[in-house]
C-alpha positions in Angstrom: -5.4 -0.4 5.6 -6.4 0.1 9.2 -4.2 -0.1 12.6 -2.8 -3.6 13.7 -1.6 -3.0 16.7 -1.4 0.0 18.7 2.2 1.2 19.5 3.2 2.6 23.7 6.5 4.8 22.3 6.8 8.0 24.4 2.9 7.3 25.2 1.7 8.8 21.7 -0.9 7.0 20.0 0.7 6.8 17.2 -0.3 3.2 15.3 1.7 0.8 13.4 0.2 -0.6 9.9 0.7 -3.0 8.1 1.1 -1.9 4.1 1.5 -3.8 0.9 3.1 -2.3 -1.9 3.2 -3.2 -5.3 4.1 -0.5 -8.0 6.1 2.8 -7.4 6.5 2.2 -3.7 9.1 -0.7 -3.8 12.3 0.1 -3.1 14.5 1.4 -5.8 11.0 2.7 -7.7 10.5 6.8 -8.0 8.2 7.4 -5.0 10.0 5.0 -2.5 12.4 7.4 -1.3 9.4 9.7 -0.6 7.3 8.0 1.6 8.7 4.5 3.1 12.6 5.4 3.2 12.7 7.0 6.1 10.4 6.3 9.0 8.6 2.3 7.7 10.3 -0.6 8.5 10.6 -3.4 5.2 9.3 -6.8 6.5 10.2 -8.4 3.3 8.4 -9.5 -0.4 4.9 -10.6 -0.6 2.4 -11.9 -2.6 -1.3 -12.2 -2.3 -3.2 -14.7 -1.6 -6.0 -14.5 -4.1 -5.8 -13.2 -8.0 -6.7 -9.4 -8.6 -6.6 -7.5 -11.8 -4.0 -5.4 -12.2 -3.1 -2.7 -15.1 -0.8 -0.3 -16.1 -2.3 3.1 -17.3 -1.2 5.4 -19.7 1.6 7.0 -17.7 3.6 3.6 -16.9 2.2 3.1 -13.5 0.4 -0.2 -12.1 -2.6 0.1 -10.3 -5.5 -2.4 -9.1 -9.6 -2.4 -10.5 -11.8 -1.7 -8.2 -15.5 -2.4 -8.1 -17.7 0.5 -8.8 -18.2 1.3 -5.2 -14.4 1.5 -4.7 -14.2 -0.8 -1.6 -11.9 -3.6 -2.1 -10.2 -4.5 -4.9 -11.5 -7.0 -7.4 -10.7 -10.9 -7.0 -10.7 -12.6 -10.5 -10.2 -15.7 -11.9 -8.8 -13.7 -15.1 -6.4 -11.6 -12.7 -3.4 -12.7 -11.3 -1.3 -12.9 -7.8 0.4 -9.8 -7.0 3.9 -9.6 -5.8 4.9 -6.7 -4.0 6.5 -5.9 -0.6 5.3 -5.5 2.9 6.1 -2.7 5.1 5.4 -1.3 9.0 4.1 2.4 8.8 3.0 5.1 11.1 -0.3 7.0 10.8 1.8 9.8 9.7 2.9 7.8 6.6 0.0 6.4 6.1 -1.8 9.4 5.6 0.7 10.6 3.6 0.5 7.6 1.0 -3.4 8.2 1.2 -3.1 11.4 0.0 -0.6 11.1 -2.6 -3.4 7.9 -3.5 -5.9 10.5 -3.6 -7.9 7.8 -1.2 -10.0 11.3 0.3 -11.1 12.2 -3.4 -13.2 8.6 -4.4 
């Protein structure tokens, strides 16, 4: 997830993203409340474009493979279209989710 477009509010640098979400993150799941409730606008449901492998671990929550070097995740023919939800978030929230993603720790 990287900056979109760039966002002249009080003159802060402060950037808008873009963010699809797909598990625990959609509204009315447990970690919602936490991160998007307050300061990301909803822009609605999603789905993407190509098929992905998803899977549920062994706690109940969905996440998607990633190749071995960890930089995007996998398009399969054997995977499936992921519907979700797409949001507008700050670079506070977005560093937020990253941590709670554990995005620093590979």
């Amino acid at each position: 997830m990287r900056a979109l477009r760039e966002v002249d509010a009080d003159h802060s640098l402060d950037r808008e993203h873009y963010l699809f979400v797909y598990g625990t993150l959609k509204r009315g799941m447990q970690w919602h409340d936490k991160f998007l409730a307050r300061d990301a606008h909803f822009c609605g449901r999603a789905t993407t474009m190509v098929r992905l492998r998803l899977t549920v671990g062994n706690c109940g929550v969905p996440y998607l493979l990633l190749p071995q070097d960890n930089t995007e995740p996998l398009a399969d023919a054997e995977g499936r279209q992921i519907h979700g939800e797409l949001w507008i978030v700050n670079d506070d929230t977005l560093l937020g989710m990253d941590q709670y993603e554990g995005i620093g720790k590979g």
